[in-house]
N, C-alpha and C positions, 0 to 999 in steps of 0.2 A: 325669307324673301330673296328671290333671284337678280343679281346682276348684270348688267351688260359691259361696264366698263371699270369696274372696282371688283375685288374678292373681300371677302371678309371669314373671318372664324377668331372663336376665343378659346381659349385654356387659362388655367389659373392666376383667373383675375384679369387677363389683359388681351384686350380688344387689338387683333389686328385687321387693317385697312390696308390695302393693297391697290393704287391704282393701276389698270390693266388696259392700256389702250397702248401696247409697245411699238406697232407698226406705225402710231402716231407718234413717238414720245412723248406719250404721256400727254398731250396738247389739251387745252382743259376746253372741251366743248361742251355747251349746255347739259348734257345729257350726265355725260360726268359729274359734273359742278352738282347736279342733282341729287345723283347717287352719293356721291363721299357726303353732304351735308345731310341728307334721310340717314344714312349708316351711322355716321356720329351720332344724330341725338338719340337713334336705337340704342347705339351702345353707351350713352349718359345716363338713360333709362333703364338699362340692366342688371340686376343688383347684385348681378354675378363679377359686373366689369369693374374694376378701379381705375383701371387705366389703360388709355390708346396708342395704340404705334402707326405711325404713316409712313408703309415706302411703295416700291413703284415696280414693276415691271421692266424688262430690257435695258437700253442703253441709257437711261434717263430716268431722274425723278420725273419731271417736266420741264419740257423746252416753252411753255407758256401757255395763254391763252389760243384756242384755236380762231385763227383769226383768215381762214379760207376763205373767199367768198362765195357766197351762195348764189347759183342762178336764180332769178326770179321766172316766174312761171309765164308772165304777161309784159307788156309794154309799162300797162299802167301799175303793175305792183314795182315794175324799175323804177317809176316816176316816182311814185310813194316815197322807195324807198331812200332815192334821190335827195326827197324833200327833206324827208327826217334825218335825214345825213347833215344837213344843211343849216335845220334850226335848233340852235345853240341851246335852247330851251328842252329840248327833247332830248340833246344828247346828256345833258344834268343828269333828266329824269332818269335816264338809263345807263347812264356810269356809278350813279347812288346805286344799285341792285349791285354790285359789284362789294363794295364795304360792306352792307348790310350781310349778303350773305358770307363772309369771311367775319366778321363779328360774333356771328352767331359760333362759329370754329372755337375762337377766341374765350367766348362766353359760356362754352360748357362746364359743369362744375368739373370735370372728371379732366385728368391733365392728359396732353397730345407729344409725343416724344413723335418728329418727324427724324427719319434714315434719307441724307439726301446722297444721290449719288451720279454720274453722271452729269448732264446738263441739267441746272435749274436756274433758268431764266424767265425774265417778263412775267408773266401769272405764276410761273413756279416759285418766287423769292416771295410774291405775294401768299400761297399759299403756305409757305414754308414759316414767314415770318408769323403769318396768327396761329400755329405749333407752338406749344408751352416751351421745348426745350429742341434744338437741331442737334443730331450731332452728324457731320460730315466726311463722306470717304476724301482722305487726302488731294485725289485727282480729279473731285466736282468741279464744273464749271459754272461760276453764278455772277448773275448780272443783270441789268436790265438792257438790254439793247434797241427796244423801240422808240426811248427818250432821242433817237438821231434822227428819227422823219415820223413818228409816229401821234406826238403828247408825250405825256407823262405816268409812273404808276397810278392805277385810280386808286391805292391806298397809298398810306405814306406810314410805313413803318422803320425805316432806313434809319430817321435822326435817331429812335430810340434803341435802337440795335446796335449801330455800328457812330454815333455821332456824327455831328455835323461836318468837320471836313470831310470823314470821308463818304459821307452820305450825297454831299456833292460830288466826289469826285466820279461815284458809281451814274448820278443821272446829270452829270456834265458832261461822260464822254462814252455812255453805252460799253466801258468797257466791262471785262469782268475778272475775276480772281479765282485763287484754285481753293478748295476746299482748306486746304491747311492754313493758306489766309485768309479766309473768311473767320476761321477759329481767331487767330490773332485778333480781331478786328472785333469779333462780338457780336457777328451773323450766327456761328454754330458755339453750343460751349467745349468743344472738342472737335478734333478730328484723326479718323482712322486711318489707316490700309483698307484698300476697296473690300479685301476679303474677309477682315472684321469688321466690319460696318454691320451686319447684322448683329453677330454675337454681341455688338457694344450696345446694340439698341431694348435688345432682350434682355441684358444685364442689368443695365438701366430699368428698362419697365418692371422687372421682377423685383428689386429694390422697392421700387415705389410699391410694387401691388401687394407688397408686407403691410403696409399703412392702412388704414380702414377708410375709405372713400369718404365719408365729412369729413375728415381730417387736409385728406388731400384737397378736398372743393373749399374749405375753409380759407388753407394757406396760398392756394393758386388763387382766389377771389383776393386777397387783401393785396397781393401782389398785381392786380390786373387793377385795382381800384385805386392804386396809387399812379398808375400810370395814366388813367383817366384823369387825375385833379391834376396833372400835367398836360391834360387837353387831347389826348392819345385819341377816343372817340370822336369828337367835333373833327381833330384835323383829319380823319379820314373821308368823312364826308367832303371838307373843302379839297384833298387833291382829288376827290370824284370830278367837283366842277371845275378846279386847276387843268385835270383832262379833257373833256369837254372844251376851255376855254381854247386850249391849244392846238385840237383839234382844227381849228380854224387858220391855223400860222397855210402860208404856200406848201410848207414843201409835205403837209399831213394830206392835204389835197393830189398833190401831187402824186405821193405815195397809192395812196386810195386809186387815182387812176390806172396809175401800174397794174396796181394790182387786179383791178376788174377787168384793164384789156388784156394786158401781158400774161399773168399771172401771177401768184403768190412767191414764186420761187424765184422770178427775173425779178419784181418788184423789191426783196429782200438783198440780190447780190446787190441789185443798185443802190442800198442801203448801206450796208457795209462791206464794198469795194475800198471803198477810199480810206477803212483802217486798216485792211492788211487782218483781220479776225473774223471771226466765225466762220461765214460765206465767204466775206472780202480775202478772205487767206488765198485764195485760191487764183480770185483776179490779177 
């Protein structure tokens, strides 16, 4: 099966996934989201595979969800869309499809070594975090930055990765850290030089793909079911509607307007001007 925004090929034993949307970084639009979660469970399915590698194209694993706005075609599909923007209850419904399908990531038996490199931010640290294992080029950039005008992750895997302080510290102030600190911290269990960051990633999956795939679905299940009786599932669901909830603060509104009149990219410096990073570095 052909792709549009993912490559994929295997050799001995180990499935690689390639997201390929570089002009975007990586930006995870529907279509994306699509493709990587069909390619996985193909490659869970294949008795050829033990195990997956996820890295990324260009200058970025991912700079996050793609979050451009779309023109609407009429008046009244603005109005719609207007509405459902609006009602608290619809935005639920539709921040739960977010967990769900990163779960599913999660919940394959066959284990996911992500190669992050680059920016991984906002939907990137989401999709990085339901990856069995990171390991990160030294000068990644990772963070959530939309906790300053946007909501919240709609997953919440931060406490279990990195702990509670610093799990605040990442969505109390949208900043973010470099790859060799995220290793410190318990985001990545390692980190490279950008120009090993492959060879570490294929060293690592050929390791594993010695092991015979029940063995590895065995051990990676007992470990993913422990973190469940720690509430790991439930609470992703709750920072779905955490999201949703906040979605409703001024300045998420506010944002939201920027960005449909101004655009995506003035509505964003306006965002982080006032830290002096990302965008704001520049203000």
């Amino acid at each position: 099966m052909g792709y549009d925004f993912i490559e994929y090929e295997t050799s001995d034993g180990v499935g690689r996934i390639t997201l390929d949307r570089p002009e975007k970084l990586n930006a995870l639009n529907q279509q994306l989201q699509d493709e990587l979660i069909e390619c996985a469970l193909r490659a869970d399915d294949d008795p050829e595979v033990r195990v997956m590698t996820l890295r990324a194209n260009g200058r970025a694993f991912s700079a996050g969800y793609d979050i451009t706005p779309s023109a609407p075609s009429t008046p009244e599909e603005a109005e719609r869309a207007r509405e459902r923007r609006e009602n608290i209850r619809w935005d639920m419904h539709r921040m739960k499809q977010t967990p769900a399908r990163w779960n599913t990531l999660l919940n394959l038996d066959k284990p996911i070594i992500a190669g992050v490199h680059g920016y991984c931010l906002a939907g990137g640290t989401d999709l990085a975090m339901h990856c069995d294992i990171v390991i990160a080029a030294d000068d990644a950039q990772i963070g959530f930055p939309p906790v300053r005008s946007m909501g919240g992750p709609p997953t919440h895997m931060w406490t279990y990765m990195v702990g509670p302080q610093w799990a605040k510290w990442f969505l109390l102030t949208g900043e973010s850290v470099s790859g060799a600190k995220a290793a410190e911290l318990g985001f990545a269990l390692k980190s490279v030089p950008r120009e090993e960051l492959d060879e570490e990633v294929e060293a690592l999956a050929g390791t594993m793909a010695k092991i015979p795939w029940e063995l590895l679905a065995a051990n990676k299940g007992i470990v993913n079911k422990a973190m469940d009786l720690m509430g790991r599932n439930m609470l992703q669901f709750l920072a779905a509607e955490t999201d949703a909830v906040a979605h409703q603060a001024p300045i998420v509104k506010e944002f939201t307007r920027r960005s449909h009149t101004e655009g995506l990219k003035s509505a964003l410096d306006w965002r982080d001007r006032p830290f002096r990073d990302y965008r704001g570095r520049e203000g």
